[in-house]
MIKELUM-796467 format. One record per residue: x, y, z of N, C-alpha, C in turn; chain; residue number from 1; residue in three letters. Coordinates in Angstrom, 2 decimals, m for minus. Example, Ala and Ser with C-alpha at 12.3 -4.5 7.8 and 13.67 -1.06 7.14 Angstrom:
+---------+---------+---------+---------+----------+---------+---------+---------+---------+-----+-----+------+
|  n_east | n_north |    n_up | ca_east | ca_north |   ca_up |  c_east | c_north |    c_up | mol | seq | type |
+---------+---------+---------+---------+----------+---------+---------+---------+---------+-----+-----+------+
|   13.19 |   m5.69 |    7.80 |   12.30 |    m4.50 |    7.80 |   13.20 |   m3.30 |    7.80 |   A |   1 |  ALA |
|   12.85 |   m2.25 |    7.08 |   13.67 |    m1.06 |    7.14 |   12.90 |    0.03 |    7.87 |   A |   2 |  SER |
+---------+---------+---------+---------+----------+---------+---------+---------+---------+-----+-----+------+
//
This chain:
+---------+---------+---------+---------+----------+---------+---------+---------+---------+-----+-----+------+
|  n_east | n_north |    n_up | ca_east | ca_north |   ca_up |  c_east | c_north |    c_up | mol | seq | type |
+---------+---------+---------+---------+----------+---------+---------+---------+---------+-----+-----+------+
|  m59.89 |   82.81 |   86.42 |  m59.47 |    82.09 |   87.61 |  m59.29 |   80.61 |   87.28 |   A |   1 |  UNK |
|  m57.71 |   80.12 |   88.08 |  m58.25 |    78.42 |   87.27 |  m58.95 |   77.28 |   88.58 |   A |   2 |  UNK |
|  m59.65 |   76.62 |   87.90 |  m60.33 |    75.80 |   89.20 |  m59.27 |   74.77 |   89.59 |   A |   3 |  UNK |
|  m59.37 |   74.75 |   90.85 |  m58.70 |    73.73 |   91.59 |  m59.55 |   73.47 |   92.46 |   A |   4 |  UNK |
|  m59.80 |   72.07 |   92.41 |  m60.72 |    71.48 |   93.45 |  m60.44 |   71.51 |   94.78 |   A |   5 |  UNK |
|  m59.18 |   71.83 |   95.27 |  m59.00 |    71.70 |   97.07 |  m59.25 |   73.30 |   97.20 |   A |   6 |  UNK |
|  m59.73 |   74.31 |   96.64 |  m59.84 |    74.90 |   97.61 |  m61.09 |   75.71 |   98.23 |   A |   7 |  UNK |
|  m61.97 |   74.32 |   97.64 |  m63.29 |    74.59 |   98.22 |  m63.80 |   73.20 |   99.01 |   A |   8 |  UNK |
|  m64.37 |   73.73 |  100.09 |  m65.12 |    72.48 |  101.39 |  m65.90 |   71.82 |  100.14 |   A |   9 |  UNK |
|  m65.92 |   70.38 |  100.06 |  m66.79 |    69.50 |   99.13 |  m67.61 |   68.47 |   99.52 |   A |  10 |  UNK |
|  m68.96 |   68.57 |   99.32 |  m69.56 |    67.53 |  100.20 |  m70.23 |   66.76 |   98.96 |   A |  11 |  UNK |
|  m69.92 |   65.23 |   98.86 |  m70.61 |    64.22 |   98.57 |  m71.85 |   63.79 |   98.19 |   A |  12 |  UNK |
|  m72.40 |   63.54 |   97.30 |  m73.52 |    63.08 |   97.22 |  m74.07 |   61.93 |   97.10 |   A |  13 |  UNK |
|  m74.46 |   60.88 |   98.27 |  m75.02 |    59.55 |   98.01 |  m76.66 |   59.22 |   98.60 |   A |  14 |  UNK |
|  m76.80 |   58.89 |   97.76 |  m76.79 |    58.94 |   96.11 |  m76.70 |   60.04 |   95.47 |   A |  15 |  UNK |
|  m76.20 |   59.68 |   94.12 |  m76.02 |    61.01 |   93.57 |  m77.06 |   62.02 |   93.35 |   A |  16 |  UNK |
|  m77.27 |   63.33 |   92.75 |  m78.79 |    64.19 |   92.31 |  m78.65 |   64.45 |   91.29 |   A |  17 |  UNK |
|  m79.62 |   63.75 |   90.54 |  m80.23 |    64.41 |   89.16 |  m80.08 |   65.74 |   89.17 |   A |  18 |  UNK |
|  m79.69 |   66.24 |   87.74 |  m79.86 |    67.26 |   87.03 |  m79.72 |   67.28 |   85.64 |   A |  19 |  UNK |
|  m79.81 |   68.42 |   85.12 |  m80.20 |    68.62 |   83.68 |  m79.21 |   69.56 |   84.05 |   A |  20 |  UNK |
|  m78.71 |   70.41 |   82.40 |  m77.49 |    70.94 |   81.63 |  m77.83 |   71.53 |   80.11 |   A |  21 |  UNK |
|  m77.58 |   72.66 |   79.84 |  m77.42 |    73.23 |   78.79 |  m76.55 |   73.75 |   77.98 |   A |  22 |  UNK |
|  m76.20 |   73.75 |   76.73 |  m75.18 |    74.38 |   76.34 |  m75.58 |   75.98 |   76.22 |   A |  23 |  UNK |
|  m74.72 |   76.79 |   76.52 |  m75.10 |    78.00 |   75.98 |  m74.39 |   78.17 |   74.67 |   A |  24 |  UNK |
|  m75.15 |   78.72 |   73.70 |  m74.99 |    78.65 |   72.78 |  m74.44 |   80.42 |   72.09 |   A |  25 |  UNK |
|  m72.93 |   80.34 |   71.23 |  m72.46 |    81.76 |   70.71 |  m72.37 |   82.44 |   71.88 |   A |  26 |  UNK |
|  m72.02 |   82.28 |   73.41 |  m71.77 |    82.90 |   74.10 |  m73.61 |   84.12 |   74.58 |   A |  27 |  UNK |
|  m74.22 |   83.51 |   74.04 |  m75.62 |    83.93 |   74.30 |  m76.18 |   83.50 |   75.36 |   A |  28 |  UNK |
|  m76.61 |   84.04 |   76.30 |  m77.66 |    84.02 |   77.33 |  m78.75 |   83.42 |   77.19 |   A |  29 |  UNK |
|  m79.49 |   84.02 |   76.29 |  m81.03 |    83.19 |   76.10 |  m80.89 |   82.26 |   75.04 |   A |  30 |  UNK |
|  m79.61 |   82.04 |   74.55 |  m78.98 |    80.82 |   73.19 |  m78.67 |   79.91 |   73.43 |   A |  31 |  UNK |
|  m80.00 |   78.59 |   74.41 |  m79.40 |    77.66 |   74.97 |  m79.65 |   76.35 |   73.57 |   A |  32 |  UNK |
|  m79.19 |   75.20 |   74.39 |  m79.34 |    73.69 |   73.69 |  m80.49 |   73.19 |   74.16 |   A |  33 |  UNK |
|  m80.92 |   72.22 |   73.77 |  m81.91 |    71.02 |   74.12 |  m81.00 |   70.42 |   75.83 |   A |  34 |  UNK |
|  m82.13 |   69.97 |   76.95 |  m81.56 |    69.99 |   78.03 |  m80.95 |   68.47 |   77.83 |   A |  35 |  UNK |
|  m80.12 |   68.12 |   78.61 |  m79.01 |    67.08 |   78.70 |  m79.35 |   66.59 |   80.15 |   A |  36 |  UNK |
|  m79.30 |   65.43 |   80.57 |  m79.51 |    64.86 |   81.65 |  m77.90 |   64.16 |   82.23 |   A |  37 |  UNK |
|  m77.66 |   64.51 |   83.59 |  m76.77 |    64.32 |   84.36 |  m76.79 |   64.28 |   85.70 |   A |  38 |  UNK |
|  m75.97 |   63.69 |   86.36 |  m75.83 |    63.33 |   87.60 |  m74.84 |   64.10 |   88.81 |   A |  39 |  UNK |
|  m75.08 |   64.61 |   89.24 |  m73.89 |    65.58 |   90.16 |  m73.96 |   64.64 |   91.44 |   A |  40 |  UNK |
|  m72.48 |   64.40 |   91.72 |  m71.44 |    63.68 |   92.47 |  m71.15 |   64.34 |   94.00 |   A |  41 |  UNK |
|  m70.70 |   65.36 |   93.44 |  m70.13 |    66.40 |   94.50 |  m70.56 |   68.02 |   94.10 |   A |  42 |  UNK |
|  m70.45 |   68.80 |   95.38 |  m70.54 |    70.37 |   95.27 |  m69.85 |   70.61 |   96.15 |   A |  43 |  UNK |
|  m69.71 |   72.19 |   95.46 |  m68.81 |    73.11 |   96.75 |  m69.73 |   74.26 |   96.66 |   A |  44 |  UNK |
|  m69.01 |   74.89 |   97.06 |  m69.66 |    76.86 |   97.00 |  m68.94 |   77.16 |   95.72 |   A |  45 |  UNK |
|  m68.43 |   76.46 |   95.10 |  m67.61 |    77.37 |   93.82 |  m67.57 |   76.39 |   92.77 |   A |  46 |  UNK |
|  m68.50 |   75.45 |   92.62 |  m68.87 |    74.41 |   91.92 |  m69.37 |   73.03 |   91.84 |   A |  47 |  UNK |
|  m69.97 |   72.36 |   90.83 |  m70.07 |    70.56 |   91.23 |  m68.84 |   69.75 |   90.08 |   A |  48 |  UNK |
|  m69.05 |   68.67 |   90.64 |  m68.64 |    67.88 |   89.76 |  m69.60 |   66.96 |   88.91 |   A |  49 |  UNK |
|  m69.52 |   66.87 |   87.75 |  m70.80 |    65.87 |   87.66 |  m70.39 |   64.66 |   86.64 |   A |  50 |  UNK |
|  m71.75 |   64.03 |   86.34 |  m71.32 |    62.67 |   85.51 |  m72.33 |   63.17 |   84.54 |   A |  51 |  UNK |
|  m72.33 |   62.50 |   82.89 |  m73.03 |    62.23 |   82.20 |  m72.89 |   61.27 |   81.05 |   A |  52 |  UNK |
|  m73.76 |   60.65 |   80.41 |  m72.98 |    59.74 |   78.73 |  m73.18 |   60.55 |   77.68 |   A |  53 |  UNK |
|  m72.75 |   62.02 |   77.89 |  m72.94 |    62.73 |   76.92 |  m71.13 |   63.25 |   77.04 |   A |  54 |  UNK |
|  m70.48 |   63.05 |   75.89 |  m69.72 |    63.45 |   75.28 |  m69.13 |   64.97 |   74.86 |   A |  55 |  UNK |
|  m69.17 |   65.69 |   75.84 |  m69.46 |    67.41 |   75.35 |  m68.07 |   68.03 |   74.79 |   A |  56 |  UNK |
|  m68.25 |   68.70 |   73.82 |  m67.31 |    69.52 |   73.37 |  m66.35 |   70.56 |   73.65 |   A |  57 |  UNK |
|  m65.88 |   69.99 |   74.69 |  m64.35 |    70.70 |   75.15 |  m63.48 |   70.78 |   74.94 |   A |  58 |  UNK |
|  m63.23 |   72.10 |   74.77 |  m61.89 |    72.33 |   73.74 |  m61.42 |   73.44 |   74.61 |   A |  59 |  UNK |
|  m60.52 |   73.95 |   73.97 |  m59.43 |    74.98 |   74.31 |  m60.72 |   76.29 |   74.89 |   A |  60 |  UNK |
|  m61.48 |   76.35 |   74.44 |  m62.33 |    77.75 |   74.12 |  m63.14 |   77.10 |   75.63 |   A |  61 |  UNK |
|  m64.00 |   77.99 |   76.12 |  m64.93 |    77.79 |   76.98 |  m66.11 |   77.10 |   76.90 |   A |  62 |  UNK |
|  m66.40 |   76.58 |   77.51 |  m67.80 |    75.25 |   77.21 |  m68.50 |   76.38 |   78.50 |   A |  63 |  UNK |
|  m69.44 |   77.07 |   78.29 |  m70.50 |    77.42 |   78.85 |  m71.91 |   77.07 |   79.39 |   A |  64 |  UNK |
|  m72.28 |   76.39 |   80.26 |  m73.63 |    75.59 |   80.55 |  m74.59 |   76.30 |   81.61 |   A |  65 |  UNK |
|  m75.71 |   76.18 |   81.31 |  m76.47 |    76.56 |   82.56 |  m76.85 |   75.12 |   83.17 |   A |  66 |  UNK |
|  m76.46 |   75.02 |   84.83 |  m76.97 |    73.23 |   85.35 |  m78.18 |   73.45 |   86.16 |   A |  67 |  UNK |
|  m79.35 |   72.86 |   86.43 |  m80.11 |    73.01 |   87.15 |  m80.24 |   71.47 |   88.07 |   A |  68 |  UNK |
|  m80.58 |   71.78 |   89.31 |  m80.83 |    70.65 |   90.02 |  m81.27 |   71.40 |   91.64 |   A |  69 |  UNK |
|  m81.62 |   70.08 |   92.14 |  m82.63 |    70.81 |   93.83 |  m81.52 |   70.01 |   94.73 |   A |  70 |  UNK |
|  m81.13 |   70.86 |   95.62 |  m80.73 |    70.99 |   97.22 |  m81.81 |   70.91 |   98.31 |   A |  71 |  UNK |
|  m82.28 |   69.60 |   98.75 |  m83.30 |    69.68 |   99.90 |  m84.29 |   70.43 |   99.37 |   A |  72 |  UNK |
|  m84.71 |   71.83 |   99.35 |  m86.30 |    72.26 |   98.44 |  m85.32 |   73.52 |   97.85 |   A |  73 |  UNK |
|  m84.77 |   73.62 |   97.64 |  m84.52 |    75.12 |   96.82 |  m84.06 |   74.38 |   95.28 |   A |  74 |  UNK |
|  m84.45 |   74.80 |   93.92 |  m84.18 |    74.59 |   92.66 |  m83.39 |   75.78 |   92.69 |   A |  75 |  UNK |
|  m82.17 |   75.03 |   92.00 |  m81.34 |    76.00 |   91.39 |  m80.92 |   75.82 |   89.83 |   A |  76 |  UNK |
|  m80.68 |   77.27 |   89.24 |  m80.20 |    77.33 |   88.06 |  m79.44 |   78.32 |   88.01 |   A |  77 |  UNK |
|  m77.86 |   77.41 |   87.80 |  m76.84 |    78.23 |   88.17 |  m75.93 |   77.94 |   86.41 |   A |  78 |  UNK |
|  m74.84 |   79.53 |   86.11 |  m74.57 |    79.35 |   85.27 |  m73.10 |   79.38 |   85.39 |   A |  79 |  UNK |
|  m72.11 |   78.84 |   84.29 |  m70.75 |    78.28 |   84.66 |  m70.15 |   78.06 |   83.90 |   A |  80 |  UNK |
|  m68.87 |   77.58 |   83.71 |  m68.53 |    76.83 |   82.69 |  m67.84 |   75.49 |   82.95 |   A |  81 |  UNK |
|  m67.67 |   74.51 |   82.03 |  m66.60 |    73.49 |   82.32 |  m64.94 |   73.38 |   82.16 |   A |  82 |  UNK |
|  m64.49 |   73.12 |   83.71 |  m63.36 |    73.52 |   83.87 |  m62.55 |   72.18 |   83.35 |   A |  83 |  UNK |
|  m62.88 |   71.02 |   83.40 |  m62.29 |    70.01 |   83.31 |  m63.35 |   68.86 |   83.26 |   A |  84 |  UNK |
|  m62.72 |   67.66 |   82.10 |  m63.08 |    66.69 |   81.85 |  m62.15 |   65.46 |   82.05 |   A |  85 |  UNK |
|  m63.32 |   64.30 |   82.40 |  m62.58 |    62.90 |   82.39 |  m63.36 |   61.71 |   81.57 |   A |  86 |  UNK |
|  m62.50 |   60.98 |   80.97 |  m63.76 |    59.70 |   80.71 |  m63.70 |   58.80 |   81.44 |   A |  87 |  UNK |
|  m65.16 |   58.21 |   81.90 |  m64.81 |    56.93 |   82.95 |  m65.56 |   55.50 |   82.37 |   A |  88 |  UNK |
|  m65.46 |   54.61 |   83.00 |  m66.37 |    53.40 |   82.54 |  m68.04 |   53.96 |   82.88 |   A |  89 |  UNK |
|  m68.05 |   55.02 |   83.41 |  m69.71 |    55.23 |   83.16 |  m70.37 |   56.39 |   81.96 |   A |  90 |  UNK |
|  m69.20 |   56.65 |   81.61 |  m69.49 |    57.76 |   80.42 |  m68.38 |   59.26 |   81.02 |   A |  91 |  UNK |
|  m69.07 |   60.40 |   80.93 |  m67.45 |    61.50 |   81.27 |  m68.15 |   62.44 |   82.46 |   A |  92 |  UNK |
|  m66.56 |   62.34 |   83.58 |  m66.80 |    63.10 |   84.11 |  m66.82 |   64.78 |   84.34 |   A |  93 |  UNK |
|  m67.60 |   65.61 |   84.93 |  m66.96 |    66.80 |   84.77 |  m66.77 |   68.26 |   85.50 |   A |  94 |  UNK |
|  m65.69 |   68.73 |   85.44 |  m65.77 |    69.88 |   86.83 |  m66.68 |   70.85 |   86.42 |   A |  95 |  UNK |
|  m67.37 |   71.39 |   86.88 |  m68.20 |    72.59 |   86.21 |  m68.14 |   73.71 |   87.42 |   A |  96 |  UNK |
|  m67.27 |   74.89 |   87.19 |  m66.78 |    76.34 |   87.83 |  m68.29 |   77.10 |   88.02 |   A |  97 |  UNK |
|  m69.07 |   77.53 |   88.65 |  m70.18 |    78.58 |   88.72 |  m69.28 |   80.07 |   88.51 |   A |  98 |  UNK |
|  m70.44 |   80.58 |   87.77 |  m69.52 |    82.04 |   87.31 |  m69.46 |   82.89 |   88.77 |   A |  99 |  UNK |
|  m68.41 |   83.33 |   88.12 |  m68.13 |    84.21 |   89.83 |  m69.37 |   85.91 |   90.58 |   A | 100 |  UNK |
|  m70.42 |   85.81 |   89.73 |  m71.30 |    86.72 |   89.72 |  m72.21 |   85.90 |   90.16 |   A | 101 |  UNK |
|  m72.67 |   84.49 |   90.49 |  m73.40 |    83.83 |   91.27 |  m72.83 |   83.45 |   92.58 |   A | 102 |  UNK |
|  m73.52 |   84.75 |   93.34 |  m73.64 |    84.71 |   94.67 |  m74.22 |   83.52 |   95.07 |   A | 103 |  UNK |
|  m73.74 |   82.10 |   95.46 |  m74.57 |    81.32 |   96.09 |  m74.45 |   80.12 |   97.18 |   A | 104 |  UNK |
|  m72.69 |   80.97 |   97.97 |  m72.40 |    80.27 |   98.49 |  m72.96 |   80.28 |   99.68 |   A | 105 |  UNK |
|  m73.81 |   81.12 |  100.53 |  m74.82 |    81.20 |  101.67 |  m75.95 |   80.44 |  101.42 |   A | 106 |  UNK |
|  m76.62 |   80.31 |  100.51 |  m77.90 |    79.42 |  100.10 |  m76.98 |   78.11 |  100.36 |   A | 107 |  UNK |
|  m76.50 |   78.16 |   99.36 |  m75.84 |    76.35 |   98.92 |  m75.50 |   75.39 |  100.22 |   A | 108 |  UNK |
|  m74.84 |   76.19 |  100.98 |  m74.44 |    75.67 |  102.30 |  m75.49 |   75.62 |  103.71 |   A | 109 |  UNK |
|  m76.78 |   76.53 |  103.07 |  m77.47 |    76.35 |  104.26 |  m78.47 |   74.63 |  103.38 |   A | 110 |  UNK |
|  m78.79 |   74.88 |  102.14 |  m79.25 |    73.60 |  101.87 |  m78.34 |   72.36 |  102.01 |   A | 111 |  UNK |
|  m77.51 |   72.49 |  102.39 |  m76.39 |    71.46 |  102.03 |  m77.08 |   70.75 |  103.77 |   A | 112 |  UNK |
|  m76.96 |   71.80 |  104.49 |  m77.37 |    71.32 |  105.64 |  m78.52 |   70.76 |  106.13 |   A | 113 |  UNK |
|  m79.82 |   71.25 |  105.23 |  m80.74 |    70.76 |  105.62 |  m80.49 |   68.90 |  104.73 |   A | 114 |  UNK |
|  m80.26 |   69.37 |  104.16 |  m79.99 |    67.86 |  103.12 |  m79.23 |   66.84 |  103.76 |   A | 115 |  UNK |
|  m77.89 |   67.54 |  104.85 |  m76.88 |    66.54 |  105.42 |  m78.14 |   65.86 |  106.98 |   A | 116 |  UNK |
|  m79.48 |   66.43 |  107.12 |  m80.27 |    66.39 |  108.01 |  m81.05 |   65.30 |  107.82 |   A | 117 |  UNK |
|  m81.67 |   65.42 |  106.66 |  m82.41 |    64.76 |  106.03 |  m81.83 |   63.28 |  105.79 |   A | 118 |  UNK |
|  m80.73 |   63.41 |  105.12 |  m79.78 |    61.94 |  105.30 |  m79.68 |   61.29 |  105.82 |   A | 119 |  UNK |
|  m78.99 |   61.97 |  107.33 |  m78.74 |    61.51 |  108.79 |  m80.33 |   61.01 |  109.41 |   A | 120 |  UNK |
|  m80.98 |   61.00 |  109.07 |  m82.55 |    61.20 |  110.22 |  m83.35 |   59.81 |  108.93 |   A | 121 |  UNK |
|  m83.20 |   59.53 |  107.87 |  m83.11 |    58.54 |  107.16 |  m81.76 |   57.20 |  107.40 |   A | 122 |  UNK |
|  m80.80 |   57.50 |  108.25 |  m79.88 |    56.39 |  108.07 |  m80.42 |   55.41 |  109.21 |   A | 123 |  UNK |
+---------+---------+---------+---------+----------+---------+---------+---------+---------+-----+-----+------+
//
């Protein structure tokens, strides 16, 4: 499937949320990397976007990652790949697709809400 960002609802993150990132490694499951620290921007139900000053190896072939990070109280560790890269003056940005066997667009959106709660009741 190819990602296109409009055709998922995308909500913002300010400030952004920490997370961590793995490479999967040989297309292996339990064949990860040392974790990588990053920043996610935006989410949808069918992916985030994120930031990091890590330089990752995208090429023609699939860049496979597992990302973990928390929505209001639920931790998630969701797995994906990277659909697209940018470089910016803060280091590179990047689309990251959730595989289509992670069911998690009912969770994601009910935390999204408690989180858009939490925001609002802090402003």
């Amino acid at each position: 499937m190819r990602y296109n960002r409009h055709d998922y609802f995308r909500y913002t993150f300010n400030p952004y949320i920490p997370a961590t990132f793995r490479i999967q490694l040989n297309n292996e499951e339990r064949s990860m990397s040392n974790e990588g620290n990053c920043e996610i921007l935006d989410i949808s139900t069918g992916g985030v976007k994120f930031v990091t000053h890590l330089d990752l190896p995208v090429r023609l072939e699939i860049l496979a990652l597992q990302l973990e990070f928390t929505i209001y109280q639920h931790h998630f560790e969701i797995l994906g790949n990277v659909a697209w890269k940018k470089e910016t003056e803060y280091g590179f940005e990047y689309g990251f697709e959730f595989d289509e066997e992670q069911k998690m667009d009912a969770l994601i959106t009910e935390e999204l809400k408690h989180h858009a709660r939490k925001v609002k009741e802090t402003e």
